[in-house]
VMD Tcl script that builds the backbone (N, CA, C; Angstrom):
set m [mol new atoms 285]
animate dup $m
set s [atomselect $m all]
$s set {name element resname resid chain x y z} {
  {N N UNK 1 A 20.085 -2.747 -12.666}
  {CA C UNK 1 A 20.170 -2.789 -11.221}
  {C C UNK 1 A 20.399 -4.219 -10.771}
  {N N UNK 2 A 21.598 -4.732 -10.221}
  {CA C UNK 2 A 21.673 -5.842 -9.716}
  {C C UNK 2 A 21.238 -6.103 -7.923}
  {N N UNK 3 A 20.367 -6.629 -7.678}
  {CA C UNK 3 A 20.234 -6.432 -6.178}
  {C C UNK 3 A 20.953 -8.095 -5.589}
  {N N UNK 4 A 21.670 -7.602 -4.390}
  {CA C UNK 4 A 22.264 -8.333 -3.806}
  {C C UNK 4 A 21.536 -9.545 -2.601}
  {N N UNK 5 A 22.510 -10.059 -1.968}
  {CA C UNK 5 A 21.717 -11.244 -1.113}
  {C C UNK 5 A 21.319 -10.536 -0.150}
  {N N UNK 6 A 22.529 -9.551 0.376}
  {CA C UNK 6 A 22.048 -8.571 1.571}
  {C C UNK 6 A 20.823 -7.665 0.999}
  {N N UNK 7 A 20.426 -7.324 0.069}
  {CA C UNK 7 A 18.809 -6.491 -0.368}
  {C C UNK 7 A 17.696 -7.595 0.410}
  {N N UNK 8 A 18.098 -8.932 -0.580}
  {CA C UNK 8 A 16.848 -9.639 0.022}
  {C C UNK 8 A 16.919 -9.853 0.955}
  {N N UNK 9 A 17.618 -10.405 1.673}
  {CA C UNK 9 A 17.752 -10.680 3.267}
  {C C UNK 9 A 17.377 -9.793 4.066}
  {N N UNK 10 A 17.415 -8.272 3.860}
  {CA C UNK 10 A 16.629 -7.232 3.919}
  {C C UNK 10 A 15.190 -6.954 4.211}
  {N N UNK 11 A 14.910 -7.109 2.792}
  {CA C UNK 11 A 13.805 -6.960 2.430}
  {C C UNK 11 A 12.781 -8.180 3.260}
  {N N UNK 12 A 13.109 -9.401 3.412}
  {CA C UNK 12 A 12.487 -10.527 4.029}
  {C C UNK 12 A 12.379 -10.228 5.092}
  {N N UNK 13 A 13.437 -9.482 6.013}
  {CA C UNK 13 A 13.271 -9.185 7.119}
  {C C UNK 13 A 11.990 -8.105 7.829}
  {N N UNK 14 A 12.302 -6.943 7.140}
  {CA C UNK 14 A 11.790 -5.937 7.260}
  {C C UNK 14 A 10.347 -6.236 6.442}
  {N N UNK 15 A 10.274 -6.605 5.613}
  {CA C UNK 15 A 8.442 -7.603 5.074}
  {C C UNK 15 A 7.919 -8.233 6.649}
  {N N UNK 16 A 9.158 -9.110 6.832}
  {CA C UNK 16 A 8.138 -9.762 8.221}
  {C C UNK 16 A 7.710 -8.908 8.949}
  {N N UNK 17 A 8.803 -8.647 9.586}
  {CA C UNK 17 A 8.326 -7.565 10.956}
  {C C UNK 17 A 7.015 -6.523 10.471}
  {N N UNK 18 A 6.894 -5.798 9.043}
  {CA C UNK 18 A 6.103 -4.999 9.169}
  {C C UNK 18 A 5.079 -5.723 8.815}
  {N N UNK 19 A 4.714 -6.859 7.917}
  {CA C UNK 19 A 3.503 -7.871 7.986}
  {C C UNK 19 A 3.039 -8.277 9.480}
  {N N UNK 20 A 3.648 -8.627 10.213}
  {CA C UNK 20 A 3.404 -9.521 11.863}
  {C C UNK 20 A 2.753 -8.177 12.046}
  {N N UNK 21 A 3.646 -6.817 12.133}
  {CA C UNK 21 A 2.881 -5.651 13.224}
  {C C UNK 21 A 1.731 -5.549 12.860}
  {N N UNK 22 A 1.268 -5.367 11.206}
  {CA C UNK 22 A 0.132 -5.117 10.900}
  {C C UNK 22 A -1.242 -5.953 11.037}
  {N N UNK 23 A -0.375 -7.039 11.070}
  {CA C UNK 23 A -1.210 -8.453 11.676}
  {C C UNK 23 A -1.767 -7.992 12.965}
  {N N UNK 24 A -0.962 -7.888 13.757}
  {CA C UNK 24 A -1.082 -7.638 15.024}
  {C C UNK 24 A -2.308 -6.328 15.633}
  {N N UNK 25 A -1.993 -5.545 14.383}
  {CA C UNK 25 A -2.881 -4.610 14.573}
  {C C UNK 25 A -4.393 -4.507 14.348}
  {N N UNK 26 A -4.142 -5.479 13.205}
  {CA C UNK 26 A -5.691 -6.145 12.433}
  {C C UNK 26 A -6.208 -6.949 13.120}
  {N N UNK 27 A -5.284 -7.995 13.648}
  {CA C UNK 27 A -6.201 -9.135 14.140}
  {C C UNK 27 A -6.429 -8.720 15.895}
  {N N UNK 28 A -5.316 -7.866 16.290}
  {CA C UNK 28 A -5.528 -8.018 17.827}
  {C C UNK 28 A -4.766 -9.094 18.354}
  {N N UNK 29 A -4.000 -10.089 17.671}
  {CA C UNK 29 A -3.066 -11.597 18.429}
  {C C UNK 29 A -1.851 -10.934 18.212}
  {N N UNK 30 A -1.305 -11.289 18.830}
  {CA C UNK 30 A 0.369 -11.690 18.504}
  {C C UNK 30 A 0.865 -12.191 17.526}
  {N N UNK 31 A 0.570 -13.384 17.148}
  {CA C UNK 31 A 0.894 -13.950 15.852}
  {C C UNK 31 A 0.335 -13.037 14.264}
  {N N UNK 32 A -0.401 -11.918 15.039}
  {CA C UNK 32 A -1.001 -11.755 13.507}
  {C C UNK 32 A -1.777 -12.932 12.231}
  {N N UNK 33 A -1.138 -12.513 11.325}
  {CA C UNK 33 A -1.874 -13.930 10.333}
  {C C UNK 33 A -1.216 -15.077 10.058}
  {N N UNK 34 A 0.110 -15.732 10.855}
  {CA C UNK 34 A 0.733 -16.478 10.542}
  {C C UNK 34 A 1.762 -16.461 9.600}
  {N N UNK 35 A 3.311 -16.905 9.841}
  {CA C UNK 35 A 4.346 -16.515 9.290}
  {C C UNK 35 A 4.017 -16.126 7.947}
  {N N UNK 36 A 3.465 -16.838 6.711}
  {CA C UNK 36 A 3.719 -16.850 5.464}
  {C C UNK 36 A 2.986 -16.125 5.164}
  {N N UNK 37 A 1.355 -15.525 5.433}
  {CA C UNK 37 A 0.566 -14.538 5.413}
  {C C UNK 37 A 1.097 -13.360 6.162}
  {N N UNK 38 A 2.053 -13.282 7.187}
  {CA C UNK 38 A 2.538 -11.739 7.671}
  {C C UNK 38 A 3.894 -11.703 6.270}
  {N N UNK 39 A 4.443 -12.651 6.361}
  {CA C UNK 39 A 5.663 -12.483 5.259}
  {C C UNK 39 A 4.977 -11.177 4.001}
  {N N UNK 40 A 3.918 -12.270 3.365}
  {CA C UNK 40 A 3.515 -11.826 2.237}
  {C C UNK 40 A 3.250 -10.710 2.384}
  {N N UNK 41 A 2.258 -10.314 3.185}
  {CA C UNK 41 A 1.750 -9.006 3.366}
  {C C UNK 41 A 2.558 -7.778 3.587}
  {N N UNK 42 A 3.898 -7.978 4.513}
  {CA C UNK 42 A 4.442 -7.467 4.656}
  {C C UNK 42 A 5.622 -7.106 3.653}
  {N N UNK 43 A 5.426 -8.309 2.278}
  {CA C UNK 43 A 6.225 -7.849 1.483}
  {C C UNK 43 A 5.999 -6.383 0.301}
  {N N UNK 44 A 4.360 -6.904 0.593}
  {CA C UNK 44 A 3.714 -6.225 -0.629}
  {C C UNK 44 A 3.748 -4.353 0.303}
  {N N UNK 45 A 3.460 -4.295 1.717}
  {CA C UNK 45 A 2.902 -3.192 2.592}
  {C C UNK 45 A 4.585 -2.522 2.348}
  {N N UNK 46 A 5.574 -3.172 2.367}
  {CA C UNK 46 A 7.022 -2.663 2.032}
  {C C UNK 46 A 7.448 -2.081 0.451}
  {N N UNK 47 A 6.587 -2.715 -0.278}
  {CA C UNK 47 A 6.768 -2.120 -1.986}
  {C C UNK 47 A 5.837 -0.913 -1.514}
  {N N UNK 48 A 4.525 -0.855 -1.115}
  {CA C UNK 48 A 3.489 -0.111 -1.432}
  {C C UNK 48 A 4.058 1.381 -0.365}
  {N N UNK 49 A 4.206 0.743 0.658}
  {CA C UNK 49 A 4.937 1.871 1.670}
  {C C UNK 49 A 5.972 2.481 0.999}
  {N N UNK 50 A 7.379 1.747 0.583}
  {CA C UNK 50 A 8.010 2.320 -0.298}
  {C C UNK 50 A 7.785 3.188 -1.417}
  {N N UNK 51 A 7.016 3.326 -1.886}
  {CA C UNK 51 A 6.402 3.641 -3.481}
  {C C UNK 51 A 5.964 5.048 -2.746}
  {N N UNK 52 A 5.152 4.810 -1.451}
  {CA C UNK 52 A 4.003 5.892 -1.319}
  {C C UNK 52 A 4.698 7.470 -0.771}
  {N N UNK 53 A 5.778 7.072 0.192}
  {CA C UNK 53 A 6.788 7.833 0.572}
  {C C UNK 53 A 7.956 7.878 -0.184}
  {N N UNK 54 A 7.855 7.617 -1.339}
  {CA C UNK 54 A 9.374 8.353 -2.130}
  {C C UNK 54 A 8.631 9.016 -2.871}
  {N N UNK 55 A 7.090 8.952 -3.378}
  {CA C UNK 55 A 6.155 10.229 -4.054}
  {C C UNK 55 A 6.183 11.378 -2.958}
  {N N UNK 56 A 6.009 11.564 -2.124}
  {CA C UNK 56 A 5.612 12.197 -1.218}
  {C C UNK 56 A 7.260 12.574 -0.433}
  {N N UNK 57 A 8.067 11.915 -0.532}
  {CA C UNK 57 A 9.620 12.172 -0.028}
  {C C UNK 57 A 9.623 12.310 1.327}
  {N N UNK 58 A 8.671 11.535 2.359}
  {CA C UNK 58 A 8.838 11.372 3.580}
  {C C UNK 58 A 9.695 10.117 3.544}
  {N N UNK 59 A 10.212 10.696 4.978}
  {CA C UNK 59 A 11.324 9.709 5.751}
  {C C UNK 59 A 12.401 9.128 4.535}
  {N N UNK 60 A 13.268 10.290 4.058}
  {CA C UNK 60 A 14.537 9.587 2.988}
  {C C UNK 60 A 15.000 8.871 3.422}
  {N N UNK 61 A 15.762 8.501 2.164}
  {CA C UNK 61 A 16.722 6.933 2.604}
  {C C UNK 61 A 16.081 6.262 2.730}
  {N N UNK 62 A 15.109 5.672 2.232}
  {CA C UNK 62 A 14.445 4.345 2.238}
  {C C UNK 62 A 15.194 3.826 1.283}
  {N N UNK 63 A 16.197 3.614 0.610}
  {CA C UNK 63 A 16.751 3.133 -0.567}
  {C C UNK 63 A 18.048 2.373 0.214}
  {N N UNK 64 A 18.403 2.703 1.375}
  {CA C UNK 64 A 19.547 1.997 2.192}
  {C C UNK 64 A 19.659 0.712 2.454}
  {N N UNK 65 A 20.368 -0.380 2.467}
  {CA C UNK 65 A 20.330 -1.591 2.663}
  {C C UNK 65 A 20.092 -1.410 4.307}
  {N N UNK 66 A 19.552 -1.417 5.013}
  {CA C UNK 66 A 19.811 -1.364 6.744}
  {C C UNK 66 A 18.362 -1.790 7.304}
  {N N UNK 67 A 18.584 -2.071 8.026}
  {CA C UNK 67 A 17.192 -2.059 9.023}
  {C C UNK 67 A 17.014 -1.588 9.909}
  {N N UNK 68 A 16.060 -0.474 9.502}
  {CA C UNK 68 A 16.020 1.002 10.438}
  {C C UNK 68 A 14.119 1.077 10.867}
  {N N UNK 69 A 14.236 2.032 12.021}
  {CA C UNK 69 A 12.570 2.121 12.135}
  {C C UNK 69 A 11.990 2.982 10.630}
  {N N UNK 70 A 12.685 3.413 10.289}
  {CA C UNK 70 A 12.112 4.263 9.142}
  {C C UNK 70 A 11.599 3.421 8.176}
  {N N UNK 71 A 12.523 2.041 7.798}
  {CA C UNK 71 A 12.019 1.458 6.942}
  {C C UNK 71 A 10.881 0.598 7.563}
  {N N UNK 72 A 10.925 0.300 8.549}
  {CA C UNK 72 A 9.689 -0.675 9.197}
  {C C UNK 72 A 8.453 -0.178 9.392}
  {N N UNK 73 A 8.700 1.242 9.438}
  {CA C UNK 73 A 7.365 1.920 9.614}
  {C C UNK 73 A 6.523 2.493 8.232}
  {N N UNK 74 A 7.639 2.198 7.434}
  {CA C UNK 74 A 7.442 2.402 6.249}
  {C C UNK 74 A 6.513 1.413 5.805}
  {N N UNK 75 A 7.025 -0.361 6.057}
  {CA C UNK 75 A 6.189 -1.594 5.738}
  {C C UNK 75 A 4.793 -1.539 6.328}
  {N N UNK 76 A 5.280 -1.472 8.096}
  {CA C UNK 76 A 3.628 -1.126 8.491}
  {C C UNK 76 A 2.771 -0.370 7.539}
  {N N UNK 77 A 2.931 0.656 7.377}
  {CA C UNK 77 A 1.992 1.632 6.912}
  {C C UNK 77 A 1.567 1.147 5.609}
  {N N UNK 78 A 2.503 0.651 5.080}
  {CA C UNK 78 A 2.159 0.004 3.618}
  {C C UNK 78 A 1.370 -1.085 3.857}
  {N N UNK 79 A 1.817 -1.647 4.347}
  {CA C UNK 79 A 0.973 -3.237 4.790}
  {C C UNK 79 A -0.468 -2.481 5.153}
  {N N UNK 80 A -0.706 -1.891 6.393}
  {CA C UNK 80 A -2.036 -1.327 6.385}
  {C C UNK 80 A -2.829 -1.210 5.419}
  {N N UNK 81 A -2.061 -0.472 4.527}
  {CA C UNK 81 A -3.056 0.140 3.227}
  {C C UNK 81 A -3.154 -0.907 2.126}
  {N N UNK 82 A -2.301 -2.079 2.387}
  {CA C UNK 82 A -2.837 -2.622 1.568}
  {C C UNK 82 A -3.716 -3.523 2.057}
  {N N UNK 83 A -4.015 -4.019 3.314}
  {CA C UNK 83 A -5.399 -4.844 3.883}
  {C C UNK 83 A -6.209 -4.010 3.961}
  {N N UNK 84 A -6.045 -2.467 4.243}
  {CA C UNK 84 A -7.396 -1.953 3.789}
  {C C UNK 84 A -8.111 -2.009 2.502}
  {N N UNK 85 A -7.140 -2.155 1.553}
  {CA C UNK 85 A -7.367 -2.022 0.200}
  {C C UNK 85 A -7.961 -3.342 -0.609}
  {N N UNK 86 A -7.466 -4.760 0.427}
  {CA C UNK 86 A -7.602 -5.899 0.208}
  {C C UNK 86 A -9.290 -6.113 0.626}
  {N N UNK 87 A -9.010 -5.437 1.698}
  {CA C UNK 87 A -10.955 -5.491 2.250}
  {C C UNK 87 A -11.882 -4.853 1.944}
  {N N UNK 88 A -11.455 -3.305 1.171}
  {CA C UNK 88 A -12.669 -2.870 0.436}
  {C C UNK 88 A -12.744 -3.846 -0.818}
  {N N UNK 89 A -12.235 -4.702 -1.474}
  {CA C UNK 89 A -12.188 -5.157 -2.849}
  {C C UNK 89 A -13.210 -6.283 -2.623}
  {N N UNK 90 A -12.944 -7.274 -1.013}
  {CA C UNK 90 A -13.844 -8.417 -0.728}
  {C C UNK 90 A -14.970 -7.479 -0.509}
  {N N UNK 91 A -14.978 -6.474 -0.133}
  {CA C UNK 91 A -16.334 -5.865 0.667}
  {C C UNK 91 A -17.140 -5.731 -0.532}
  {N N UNK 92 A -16.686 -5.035 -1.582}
  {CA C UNK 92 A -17.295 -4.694 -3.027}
  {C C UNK 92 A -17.696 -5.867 -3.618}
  {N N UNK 93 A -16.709 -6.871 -3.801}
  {CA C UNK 93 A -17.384 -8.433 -4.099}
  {C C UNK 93 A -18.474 -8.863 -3.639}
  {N N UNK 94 A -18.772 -8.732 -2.640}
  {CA C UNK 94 A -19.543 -9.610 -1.795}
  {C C UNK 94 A -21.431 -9.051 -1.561}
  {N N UNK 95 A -21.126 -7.880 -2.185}
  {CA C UNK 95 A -22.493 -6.624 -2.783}
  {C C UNK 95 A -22.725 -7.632 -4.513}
}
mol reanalyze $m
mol bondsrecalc $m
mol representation Tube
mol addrep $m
């Protein structure tokens, strides 16, 4: 699989936006957690979102180079689950 400049350029995009929303949702600001912490998050909430809905085969075509709400809502949701997932792990630590 060779992925192109337009994938990543993509993918960076659609990471942000769904990192910032989830930010936004977590923290309650606007800024969310700050560019490089919504980036990240939103990169990982875009693999994990991705992954979770092509098991499950909601919202096809996530495999399209485009930037669509499908795929953004896709990151949100991923991003969510993975700060939830990030905070039960500190929560368990910290017992």
């Amino acid at each position: 699989m060779v992925i192109s400049w337009a994938q990543i350029i993509v993918w960076l995009i659609i990471g942000l936006i769904g990192g910032t929303l989830a930010g936004m949702v977590v923290r309650w600001q606007r800024e969310g957690f700050g560019l490089w912490e919504n980036l990240g998050i939103g990169l990982v909430g875009a693999l994990v979102g991705g992954f979770i809905f092509r098991i499950f085969n909601l919202l096809p075509a996530l495999e399209a180079i485009s930037i669509s709400l499908r795929d953004i809502v896709s990151a949100v949701i991923g991003s969510l689950l993975f700060l939830i997932g990030l905070w039960l792990w500190h929560k368990r630590g910290a017992v």
